[in-house]
Structure formats: C-alpha cells, structure tokens
C-alpha positions as CSV (number, residue, x, y, z in Angstrom):
1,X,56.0,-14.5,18.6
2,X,55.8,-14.1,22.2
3,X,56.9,-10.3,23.3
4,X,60.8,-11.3,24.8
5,X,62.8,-7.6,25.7
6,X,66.0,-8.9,24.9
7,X,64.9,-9.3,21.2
8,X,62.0,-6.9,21.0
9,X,64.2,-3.7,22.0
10,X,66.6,-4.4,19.2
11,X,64.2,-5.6,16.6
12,X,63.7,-2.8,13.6
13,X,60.3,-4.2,12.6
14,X,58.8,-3.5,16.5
15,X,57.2,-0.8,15.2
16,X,54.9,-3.0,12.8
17,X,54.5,-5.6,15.1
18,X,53.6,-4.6,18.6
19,X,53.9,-8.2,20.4
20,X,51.6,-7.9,23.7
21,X,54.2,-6.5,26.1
22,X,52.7,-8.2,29.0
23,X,50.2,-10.9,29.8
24,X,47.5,-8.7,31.7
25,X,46.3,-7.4,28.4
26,X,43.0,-9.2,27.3
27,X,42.5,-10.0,23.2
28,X,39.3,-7.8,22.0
29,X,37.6,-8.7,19.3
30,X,35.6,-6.8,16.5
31,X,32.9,-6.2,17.7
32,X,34.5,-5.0,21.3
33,X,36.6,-2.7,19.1
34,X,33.3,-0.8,17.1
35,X,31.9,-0.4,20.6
36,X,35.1,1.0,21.9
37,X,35.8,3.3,18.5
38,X,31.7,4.4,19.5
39,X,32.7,5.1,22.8
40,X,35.6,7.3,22.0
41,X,33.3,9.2,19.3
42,X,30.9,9.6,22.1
43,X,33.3,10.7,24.3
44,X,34.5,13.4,22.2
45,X,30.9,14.4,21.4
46,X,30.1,15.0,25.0
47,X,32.9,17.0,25.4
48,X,32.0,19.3,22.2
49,X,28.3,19.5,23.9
50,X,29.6,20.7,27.2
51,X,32.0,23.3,25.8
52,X,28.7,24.3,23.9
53,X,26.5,24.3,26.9
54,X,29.0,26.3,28.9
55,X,29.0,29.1,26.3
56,X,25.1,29.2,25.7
57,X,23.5,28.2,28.5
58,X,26.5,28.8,31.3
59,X,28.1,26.8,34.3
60,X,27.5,26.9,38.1
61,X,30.0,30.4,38.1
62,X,29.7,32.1,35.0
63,X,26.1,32.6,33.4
64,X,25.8,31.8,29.4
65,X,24.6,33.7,26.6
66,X,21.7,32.2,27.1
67,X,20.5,31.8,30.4
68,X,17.4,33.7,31.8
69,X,16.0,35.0,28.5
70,X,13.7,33.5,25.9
71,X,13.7,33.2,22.4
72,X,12.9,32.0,19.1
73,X,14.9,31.0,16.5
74,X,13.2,28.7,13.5
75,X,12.0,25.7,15.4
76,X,14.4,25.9,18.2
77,X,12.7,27.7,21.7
78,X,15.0,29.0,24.4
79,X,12.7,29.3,27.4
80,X,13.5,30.1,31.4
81,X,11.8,29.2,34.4
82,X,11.8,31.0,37.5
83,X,11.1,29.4,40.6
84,X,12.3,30.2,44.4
85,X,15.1,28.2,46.4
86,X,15.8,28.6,50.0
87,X,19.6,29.5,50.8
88,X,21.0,28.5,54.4
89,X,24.1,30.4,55.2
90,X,24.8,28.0,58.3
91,X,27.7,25.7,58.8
92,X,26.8,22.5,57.2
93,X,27.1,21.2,61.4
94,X,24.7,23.0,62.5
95,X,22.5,23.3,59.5
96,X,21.5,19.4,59.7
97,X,20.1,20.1,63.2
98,X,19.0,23.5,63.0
99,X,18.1,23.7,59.0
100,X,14.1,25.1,59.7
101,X,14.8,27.7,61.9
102,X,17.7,29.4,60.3
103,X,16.5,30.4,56.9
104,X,18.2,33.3,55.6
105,X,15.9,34.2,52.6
106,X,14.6,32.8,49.8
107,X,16.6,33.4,46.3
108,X,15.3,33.5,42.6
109,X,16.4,30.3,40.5
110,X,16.7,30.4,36.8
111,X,16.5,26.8,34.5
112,X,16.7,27.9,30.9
113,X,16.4,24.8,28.4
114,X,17.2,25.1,24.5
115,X,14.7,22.6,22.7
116,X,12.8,22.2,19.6
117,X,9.2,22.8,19.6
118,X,7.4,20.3,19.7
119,X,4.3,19.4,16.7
C-alpha cells in the first residue's frame, strides 16, 4: 500500500510498516544494504582512530603523548623525524610574488609514526 497522509497519520500499525513517504527514495537491495551497514562500521571506526590519534600522536594545535619521542613497546616502534621547514610570515598577497626573498627562518618539523616493526 502506497504511503497516502490522510490514512497513514491515523493508522496505529505505521509504526510497523513505514510506507515510502515520498517517491524520491530509491529501493536498495541486499547487497547495497551490507555495503552501507560496512560503511557505517567504517565510519565509526575512523572516528575511534582519530580520537586515538589525537591523544597519542596530537593535532595541528595541541601536541600528543606521543609526538617527538621514540619508543619501544613489544613489536610496536614509535619513531620521530626531524627535518627543517621554511616559515614565511608575509601576507599570502605578497608572499606569491615575493616568497624567495622574504624568508623569515627556518623552523624544526617533527613526523612521529606509530608502526609495527617490520620482519
């Protein structure tokens, strides 16, 4: 039975059978709705790994627990890099133009990587 709102929104059994309330909405079948369930779990998973990340290793504003310092810890490493990056303070206007003869100094970069170690 087609979804009609002056019978739906009085029916007591709407709540077991959800008609399609418009006709934009597209019929997915199985298999669309294992990849969409994956999808979610994925989702969720990535979020769970970036909250983790954040803590360990840190964001762009707040340094982690980890970050700069190596480690060992069974077969898991924690190891930094250090390598140099140039910071401009220029406006971005006249940076494009001016970029090479502006350079303020250069400033220490840290990449710190938690991995297993590899056999």
């Amino acid at each position: 039975m087609p979804f009609d709102p002056t019978i739906c929104g009085m029916c007591d059994f709407d709540h077991i059978c959800s008609p399609l309330k418009t006709t934009r909405l597209i019929e997915l079948s199985a298999i669309d709705e294992i990849e969409l369930e994956l999808y979610l779990e994925l989702k969720e998973g990535k979020k769970a790994f970036d909250d983790i990340h954040a803590r360990l290793l840190g964001t762009k504003n707040k340094p982690g627990k980890y970050r700069g310092k190596d480690g060992l810890a069974g077969n898991i490493e924690i190891e930094t890099t250090r390598f140099p990056k140039k910071k401009y303070e220029i406006p971005k206007e006249i940076l494009a133009v001016l970029q090479k003869k502006y350079q303020v100094k250069d400033e220490e970069m840290v990449k710190t990587v938690i991995q297993r170690i590899k056999k």
